[in-house]
N, C-alpha and C positions, 0 to 999 in steps of 0.2 A: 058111284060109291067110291070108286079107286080115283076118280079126281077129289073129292073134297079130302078124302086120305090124303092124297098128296098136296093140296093146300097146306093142311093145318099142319104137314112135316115141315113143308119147306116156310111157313111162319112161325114155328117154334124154332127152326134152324135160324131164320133173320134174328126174332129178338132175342136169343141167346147171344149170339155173335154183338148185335146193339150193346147188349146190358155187358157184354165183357169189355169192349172198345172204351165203351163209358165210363167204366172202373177204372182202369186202366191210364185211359186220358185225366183222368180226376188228381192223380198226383203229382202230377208233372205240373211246374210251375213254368206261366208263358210266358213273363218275363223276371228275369230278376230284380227282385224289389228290395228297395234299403226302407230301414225304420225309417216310421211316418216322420218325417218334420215339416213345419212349415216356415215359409220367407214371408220375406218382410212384408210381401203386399198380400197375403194368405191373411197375415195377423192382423193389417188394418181391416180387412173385409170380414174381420169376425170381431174387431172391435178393442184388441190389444195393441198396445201402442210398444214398436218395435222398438223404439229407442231407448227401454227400458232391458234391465241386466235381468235377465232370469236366471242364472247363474250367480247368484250373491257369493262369489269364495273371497272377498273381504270382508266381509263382516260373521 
């Protein structure tokens, strides 16, 4: 009886300890990332053709 006691302490102490690590690691970001953009050869393989202005500030 005093071993499955002591199971279920020491498995409620791992997934405590799990579930905080997880939280925890969840905010931290793994690399720094800059807003999406995409290049030239991103926009042929989606079927935009780069040599166009998407930026229209003449007109």
């Amino acid at each position: 009886m005093s071993e499955a006691v002591g199971f279920f302490a020491t498995l409620a102490l791992a997934l405590t300890l799990i579930l905080f690590i997880g939280k925890k690691r969840k905010g931290e970001s793994r690399y720094e990332r800059t807003p999406y953009s995409t290049n030239d050869w991103q926009k042929l393989d989606r079927g935009i053709d780069p040599t166009s202005n998407e930026s229209k500030s003449g007109e």
